[in-house]
Biopython code that builds the backbone (N, CA, C, O; Angstrom):
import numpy as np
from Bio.PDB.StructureBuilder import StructureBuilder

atoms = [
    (1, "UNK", "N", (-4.992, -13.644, -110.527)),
    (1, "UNK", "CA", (-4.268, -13.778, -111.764)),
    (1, "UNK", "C", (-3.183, -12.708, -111.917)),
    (1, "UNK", "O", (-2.058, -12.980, -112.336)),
    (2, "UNK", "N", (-3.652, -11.225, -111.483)),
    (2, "UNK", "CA", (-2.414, -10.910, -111.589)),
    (2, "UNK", "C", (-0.669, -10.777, -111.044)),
    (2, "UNK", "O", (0.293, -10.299, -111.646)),
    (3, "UNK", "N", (-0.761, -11.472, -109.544)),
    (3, "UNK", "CA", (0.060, -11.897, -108.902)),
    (3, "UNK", "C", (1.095, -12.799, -109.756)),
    (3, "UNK", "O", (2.275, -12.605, -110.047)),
    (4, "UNK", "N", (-0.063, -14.178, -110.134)),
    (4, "UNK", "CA", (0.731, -15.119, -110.825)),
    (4, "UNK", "C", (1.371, -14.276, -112.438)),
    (4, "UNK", "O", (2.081, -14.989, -113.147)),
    (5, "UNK", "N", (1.145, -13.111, -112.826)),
    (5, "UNK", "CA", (1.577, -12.822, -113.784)),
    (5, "UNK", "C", (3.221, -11.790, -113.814)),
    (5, "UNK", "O", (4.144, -11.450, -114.555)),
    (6, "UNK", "N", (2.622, -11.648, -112.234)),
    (6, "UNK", "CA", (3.706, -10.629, -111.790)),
    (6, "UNK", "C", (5.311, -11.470, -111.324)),
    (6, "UNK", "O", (6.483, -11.219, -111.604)),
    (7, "UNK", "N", (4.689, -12.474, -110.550)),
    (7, "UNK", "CA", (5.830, -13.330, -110.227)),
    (7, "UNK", "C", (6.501, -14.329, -111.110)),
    (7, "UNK", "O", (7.653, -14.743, -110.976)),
    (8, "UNK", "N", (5.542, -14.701, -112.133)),
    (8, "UNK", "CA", (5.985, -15.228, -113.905)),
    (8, "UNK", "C", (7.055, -14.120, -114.210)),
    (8, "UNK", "O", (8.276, -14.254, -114.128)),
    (9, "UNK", "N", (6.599, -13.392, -114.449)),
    (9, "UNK", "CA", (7.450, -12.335, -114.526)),
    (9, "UNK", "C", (9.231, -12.322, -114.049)),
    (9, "UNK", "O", (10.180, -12.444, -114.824)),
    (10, "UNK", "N", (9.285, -12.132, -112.533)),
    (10, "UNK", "CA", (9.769, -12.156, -111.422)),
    (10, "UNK", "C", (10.511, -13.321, -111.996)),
    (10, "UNK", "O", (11.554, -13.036, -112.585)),
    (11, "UNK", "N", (10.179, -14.536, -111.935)),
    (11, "UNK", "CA", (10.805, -15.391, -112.251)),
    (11, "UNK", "C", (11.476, -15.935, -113.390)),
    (11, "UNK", "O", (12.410, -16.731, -113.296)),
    (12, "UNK", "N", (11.010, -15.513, -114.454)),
    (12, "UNK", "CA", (11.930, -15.632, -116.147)),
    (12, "UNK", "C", (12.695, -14.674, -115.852)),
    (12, "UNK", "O", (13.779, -15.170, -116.160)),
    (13, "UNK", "N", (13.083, -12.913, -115.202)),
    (13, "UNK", "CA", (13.778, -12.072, -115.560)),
    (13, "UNK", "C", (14.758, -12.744, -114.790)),
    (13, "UNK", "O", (15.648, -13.029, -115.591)),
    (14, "UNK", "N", (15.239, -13.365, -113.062)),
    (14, "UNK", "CA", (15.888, -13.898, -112.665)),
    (14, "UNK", "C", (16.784, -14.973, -113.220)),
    (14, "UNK", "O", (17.989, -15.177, -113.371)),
    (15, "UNK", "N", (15.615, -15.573, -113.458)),
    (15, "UNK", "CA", (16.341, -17.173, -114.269)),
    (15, "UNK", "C", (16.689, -16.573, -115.067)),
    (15, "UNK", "O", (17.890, -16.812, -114.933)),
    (16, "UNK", "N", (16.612, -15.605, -116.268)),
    (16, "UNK", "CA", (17.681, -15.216, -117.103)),
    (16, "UNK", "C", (19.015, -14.194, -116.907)),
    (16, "UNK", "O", (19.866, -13.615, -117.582)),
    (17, "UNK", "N", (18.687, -14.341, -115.817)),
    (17, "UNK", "CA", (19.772, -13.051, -115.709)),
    (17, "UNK", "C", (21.084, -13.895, -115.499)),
    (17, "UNK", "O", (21.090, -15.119, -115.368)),
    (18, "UNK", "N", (22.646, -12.750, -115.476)),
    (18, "UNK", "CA", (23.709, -13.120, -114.789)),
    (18, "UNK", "C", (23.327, -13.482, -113.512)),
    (18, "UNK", "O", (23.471, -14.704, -113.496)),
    (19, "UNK", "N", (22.866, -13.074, -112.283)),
    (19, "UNK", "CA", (22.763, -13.332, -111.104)),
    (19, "UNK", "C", (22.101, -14.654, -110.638)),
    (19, "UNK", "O", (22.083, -15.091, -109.488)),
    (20, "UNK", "N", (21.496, -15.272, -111.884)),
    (20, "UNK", "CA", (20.926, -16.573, -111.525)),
    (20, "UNK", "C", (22.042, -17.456, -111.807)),
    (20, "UNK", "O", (22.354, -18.188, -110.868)),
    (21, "UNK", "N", (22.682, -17.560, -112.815)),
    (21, "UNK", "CA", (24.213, -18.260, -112.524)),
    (21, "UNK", "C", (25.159, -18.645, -111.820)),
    (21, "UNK", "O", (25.768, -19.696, -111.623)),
    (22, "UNK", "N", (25.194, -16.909, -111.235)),
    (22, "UNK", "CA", (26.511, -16.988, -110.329)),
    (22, "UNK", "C", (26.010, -18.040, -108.873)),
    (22, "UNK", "O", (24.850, -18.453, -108.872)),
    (23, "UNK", "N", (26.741, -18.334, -107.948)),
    (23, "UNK", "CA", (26.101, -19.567, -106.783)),
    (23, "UNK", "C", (25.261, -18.838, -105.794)),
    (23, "UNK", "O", (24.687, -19.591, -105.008)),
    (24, "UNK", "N", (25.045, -17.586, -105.633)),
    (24, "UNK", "CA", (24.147, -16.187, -104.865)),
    (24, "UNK", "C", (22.663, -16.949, -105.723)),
    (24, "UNK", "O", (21.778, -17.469, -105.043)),
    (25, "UNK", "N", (22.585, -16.911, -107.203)),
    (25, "UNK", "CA", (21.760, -16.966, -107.681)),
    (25, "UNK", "C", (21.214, -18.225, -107.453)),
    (25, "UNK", "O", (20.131, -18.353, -106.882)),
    (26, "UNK", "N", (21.977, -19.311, -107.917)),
    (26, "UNK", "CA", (21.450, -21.152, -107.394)),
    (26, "UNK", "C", (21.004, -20.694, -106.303)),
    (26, "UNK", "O", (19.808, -20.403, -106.288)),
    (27, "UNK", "N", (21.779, -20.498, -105.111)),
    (27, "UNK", "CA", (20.883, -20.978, -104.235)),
    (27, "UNK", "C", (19.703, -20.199, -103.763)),
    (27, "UNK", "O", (19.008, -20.847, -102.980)),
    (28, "UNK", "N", (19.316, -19.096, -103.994)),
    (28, "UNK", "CA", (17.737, -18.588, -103.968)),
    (28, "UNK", "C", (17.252, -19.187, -105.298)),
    (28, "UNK", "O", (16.363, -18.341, -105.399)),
    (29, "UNK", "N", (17.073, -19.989, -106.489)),
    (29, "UNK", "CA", (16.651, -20.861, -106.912)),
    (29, "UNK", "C", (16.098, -21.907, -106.152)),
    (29, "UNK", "O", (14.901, -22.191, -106.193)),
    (30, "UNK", "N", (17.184, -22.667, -105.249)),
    (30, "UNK", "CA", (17.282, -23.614, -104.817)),
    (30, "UNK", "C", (16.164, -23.818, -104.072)),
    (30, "UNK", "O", (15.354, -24.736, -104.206)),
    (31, "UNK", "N", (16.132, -22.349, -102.763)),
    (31, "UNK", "CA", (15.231, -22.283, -101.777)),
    (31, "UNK", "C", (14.040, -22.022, -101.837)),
    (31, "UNK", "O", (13.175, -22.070, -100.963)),
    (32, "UNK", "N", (13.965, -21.587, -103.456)),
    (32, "UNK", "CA", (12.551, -20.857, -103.806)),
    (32, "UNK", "C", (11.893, -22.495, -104.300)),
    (32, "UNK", "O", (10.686, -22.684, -104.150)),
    (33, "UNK", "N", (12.385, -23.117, -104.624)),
    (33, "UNK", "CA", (11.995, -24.711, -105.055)),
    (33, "UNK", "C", (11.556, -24.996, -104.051)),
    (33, "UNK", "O", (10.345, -24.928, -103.843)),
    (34, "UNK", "N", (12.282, -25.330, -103.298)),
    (34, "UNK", "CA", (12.042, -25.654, -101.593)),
    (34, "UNK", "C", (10.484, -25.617, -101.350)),
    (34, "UNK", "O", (9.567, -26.434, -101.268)),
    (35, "UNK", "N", (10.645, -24.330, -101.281)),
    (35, "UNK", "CA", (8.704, -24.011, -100.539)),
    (35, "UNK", "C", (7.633, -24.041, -101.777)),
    (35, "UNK", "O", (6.440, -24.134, -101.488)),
    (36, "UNK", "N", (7.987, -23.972, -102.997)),
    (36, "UNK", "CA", (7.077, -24.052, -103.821)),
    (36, "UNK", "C", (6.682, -25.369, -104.477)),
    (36, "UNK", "O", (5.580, -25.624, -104.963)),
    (37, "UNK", "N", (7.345, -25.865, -104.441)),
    (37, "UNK", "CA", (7.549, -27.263, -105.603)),
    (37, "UNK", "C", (6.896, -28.739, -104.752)),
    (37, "UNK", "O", (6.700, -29.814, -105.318)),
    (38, "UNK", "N", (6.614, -28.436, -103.158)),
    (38, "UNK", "CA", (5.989, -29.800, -103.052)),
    (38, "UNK", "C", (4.723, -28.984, -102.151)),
    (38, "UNK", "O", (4.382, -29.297, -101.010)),
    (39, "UNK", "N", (4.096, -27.797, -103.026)),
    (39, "UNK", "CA", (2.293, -27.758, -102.967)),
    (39, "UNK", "C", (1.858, -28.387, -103.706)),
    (39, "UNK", "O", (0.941, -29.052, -103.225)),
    (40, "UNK", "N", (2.127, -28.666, -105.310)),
    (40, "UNK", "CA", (1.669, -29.466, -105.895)),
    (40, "UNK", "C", (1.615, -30.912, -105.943)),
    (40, "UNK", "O", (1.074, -31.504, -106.877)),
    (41, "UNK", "N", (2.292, -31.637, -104.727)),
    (41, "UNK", "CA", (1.950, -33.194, -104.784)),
    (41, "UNK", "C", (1.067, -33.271, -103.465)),
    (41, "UNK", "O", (0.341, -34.247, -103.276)),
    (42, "UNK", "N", (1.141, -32.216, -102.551)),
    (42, "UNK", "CA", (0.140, -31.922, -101.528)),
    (42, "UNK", "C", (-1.205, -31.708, -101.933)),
    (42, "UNK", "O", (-2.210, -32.277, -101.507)),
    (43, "UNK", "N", (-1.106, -30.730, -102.899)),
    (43, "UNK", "CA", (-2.888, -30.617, -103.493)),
    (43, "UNK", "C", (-3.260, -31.285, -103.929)),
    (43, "UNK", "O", (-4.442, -31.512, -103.672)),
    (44, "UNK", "N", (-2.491, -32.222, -105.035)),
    (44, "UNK", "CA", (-2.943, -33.628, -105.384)),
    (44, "UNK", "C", (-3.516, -34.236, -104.942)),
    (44, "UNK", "O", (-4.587, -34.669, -105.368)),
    (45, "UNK", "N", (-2.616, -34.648, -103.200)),
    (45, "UNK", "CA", (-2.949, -35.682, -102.701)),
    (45, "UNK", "C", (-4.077, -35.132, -101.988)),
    (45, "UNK", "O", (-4.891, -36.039, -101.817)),
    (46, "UNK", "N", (-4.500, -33.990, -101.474)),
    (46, "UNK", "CA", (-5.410, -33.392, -101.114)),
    (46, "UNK", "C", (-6.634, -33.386, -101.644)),
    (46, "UNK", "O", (-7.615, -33.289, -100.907)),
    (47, "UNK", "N", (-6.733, -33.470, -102.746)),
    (47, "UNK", "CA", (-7.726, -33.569, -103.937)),
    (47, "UNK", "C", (-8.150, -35.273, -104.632)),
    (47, "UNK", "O", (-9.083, -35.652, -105.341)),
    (48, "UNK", "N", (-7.464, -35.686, -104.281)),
    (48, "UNK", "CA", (-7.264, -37.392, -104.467)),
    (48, "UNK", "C", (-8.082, -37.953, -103.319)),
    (48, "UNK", "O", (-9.134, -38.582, -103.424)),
    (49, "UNK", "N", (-7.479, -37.649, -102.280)),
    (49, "UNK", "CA", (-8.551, -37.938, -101.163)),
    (49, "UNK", "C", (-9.897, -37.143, -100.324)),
    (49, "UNK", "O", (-10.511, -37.389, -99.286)),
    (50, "UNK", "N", (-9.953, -36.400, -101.055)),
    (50, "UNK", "CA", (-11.126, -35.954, -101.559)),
    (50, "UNK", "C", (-11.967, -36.137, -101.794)),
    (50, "UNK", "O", (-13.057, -35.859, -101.295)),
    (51, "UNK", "N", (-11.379, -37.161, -103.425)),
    (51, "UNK", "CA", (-12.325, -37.551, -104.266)),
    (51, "UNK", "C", (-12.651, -39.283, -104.161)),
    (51, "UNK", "O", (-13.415, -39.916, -104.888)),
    (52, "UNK", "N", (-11.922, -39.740, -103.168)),
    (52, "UNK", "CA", (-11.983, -40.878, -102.424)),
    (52, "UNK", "C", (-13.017, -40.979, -101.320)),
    (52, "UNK", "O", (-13.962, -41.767, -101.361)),
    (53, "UNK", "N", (-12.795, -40.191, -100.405)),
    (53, "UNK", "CA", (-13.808, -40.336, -99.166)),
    (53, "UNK", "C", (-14.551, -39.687, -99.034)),
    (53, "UNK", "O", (-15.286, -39.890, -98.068)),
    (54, "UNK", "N", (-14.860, -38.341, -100.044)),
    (54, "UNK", "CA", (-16.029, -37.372, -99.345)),
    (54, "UNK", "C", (-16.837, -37.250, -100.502)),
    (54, "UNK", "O", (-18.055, -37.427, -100.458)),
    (55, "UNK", "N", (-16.198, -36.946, -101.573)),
    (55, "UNK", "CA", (-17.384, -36.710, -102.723)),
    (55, "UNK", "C", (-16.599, -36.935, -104.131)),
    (55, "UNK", "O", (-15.425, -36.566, -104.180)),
    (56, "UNK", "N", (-17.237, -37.563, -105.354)),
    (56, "UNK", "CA", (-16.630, -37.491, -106.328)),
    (56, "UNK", "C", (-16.181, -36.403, -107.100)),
    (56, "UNK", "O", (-16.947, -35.440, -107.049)),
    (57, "UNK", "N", (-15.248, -36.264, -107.750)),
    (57, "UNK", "CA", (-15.044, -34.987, -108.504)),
    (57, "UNK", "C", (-14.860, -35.210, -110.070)),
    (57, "UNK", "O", (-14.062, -35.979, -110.605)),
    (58, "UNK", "N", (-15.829, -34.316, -110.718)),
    (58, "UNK", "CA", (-15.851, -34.553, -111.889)),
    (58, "UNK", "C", (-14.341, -34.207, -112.672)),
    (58, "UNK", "O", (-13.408, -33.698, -112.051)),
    (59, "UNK", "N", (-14.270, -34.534, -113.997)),
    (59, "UNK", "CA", (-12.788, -34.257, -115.067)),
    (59, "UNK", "C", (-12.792, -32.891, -114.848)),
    (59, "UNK", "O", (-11.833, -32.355, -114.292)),
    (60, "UNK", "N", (-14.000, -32.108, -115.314)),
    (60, "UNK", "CA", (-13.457, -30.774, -115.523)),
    (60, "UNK", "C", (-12.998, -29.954, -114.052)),
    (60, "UNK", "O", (-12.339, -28.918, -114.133)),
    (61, "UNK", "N", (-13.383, -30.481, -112.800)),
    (61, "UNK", "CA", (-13.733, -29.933, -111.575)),
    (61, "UNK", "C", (-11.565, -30.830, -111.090)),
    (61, "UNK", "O", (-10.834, -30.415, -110.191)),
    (62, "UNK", "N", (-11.348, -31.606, -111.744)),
    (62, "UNK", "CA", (-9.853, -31.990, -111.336)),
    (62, "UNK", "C", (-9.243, -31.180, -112.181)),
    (62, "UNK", "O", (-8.341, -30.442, -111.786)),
    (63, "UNK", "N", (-9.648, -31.202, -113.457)),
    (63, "UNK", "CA", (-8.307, -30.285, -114.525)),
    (63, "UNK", "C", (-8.039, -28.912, -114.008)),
    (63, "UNK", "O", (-6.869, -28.530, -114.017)),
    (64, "UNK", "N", (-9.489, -27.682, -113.310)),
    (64, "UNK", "CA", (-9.514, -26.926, -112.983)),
    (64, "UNK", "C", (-8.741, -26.500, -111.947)),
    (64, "UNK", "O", (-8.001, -25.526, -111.812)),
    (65, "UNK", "N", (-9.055, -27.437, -111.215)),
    (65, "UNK", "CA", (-7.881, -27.756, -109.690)),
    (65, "UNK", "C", (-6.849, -27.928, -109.999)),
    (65, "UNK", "O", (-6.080, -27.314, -109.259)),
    (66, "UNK", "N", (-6.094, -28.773, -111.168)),
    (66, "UNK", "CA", (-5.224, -28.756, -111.120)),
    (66, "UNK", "C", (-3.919, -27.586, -111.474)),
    (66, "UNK", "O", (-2.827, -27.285, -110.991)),
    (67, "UNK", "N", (-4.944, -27.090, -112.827)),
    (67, "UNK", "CA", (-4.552, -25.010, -113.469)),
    (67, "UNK", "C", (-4.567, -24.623, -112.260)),
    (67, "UNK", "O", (-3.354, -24.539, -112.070)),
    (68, "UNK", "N", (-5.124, -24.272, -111.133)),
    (68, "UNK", "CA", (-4.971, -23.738, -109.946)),
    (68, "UNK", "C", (-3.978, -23.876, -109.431)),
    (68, "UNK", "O", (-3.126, -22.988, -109.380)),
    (69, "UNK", "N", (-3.824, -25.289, -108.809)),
    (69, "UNK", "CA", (-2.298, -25.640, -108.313)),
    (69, "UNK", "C", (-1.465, -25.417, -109.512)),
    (69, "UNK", "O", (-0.700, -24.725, -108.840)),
    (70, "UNK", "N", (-1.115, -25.395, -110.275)),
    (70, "UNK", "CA", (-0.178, -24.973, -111.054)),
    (70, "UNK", "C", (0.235, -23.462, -110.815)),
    (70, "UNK", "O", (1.207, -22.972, -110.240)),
    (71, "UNK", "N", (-0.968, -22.841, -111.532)),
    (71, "UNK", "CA", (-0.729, -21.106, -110.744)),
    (71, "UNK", "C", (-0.167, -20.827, -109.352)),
    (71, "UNK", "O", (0.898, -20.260, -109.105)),
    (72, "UNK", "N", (-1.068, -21.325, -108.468)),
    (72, "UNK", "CA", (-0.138, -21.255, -107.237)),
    (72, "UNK", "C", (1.011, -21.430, -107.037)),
    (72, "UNK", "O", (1.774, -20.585, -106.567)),
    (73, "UNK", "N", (1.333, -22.687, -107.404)),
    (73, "UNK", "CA", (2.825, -23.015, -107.310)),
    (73, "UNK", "C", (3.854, -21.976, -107.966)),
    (73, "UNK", "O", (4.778, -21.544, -107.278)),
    (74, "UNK", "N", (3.699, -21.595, -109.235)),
    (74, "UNK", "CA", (4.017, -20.931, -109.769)),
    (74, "UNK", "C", (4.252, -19.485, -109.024)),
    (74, "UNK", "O", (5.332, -18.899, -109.101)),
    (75, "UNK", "N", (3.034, -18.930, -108.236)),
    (75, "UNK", "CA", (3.137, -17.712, -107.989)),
    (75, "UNK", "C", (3.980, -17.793, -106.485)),
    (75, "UNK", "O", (4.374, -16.759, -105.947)),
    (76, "UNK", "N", (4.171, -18.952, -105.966)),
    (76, "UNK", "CA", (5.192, -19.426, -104.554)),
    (76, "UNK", "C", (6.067, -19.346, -105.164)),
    (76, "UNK", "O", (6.865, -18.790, -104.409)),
    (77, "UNK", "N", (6.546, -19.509, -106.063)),
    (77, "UNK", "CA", (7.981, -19.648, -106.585)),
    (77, "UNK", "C", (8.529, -18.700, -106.457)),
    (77, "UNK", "O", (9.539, -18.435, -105.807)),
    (78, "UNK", "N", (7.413, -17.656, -107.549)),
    (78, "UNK", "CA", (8.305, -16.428, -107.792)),
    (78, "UNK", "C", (8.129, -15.418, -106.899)),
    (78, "UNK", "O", (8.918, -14.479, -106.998)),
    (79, "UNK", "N", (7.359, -15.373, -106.116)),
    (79, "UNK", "CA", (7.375, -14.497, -104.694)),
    (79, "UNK", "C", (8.625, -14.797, -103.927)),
    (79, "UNK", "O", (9.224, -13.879, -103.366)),
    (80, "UNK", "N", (9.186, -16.427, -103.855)),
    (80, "UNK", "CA", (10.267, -16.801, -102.899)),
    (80, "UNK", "C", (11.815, -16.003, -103.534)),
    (80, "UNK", "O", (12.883, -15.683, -103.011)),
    (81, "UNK", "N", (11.202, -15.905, -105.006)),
    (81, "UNK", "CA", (12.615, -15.693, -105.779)),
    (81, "UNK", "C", (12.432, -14.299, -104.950)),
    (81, "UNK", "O", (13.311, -14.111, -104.109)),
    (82, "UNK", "N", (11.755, -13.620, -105.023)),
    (82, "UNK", "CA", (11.599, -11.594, -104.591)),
    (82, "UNK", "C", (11.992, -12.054, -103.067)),
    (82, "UNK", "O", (13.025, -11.581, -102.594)),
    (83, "UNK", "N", (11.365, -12.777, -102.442)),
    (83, "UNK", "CA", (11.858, -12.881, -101.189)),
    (83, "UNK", "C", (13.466, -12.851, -100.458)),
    (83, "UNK", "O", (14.118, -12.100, -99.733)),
    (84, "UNK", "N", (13.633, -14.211, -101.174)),
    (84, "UNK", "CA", (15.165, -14.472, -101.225)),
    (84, "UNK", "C", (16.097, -13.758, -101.478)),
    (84, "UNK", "O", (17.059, -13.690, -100.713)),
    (85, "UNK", "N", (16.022, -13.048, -102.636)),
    (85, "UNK", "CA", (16.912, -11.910, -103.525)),
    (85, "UNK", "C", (17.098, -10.935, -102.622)),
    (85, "UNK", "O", (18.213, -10.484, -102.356)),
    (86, "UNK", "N", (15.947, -10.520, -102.053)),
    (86, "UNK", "CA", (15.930, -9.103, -101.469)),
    (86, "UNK", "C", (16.659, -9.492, -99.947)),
    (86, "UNK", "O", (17.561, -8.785, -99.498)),
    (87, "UNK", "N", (16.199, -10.588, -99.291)),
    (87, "UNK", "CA", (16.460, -10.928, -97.831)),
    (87, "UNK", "C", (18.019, -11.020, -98.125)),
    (87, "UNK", "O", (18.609, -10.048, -97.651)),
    (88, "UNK", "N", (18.915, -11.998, -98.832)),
    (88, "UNK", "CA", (20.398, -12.171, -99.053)),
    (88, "UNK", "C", (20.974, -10.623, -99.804)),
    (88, "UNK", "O", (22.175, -10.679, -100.072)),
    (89, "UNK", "N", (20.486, -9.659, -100.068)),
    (89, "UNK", "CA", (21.181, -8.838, -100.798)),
    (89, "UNK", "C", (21.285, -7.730, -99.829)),
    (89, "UNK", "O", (22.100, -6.814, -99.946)),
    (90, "UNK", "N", (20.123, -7.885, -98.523)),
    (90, "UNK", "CA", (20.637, -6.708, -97.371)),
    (90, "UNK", "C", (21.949, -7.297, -96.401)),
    (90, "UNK", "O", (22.833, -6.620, -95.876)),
    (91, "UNK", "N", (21.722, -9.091, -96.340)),
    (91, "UNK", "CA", (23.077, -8.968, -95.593)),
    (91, "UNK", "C", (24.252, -9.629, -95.976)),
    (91, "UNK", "O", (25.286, -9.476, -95.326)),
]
sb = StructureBuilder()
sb.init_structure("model")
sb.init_model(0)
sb.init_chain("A")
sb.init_seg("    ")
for serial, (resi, resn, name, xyz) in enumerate(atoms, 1):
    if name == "N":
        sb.init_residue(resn, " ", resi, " ")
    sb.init_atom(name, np.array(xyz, "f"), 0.0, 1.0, " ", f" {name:<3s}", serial, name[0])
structure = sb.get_structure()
């Protein structure tokens, strides 16, 4: 939890800043989407078939999974934003 709080973080101060505007900023947006944004139709589907061929999964045991993948995703994001920022600003 505190990762995902750190990179929440990480990620509103960016997205608000000047530097997320300018086109430096889009595109480490862009790339940070990239790697973060399709874990969550992966875990889905991961969890879907799952709950298809191996064992059922109860409501609360999917909603839980799903707050998870959310966090995660979330905390890919904003690690990519620290990633990105820092990797394009040395060269």
């Amino acid at each position: 939890m505190p990762f995902f709080l750190i990179f929440f973080y990480v990620t509103l101060k960016f997205s608000w800043s000047k530097e997320a505007k300018e086109e430096h900023g889009k595109e480490v947006l862009k790339k940070a989407s990239l790697y973060s944004l399709p874990l969550f139709p992966v875990g889905w589907l991961g969890l879907d078939m799952f709950h298809r061929y191996i064992q059922a999964v109860t409501l609360e045991t999917y909603r839980d999974f799903m707050l998870l993948l959310l966090l995660i995703m979330m905390t890919v994001y904003g690690a990519s934003i620290t990633v990105f920022k820092n990797r394009t600003a040395h060269n």
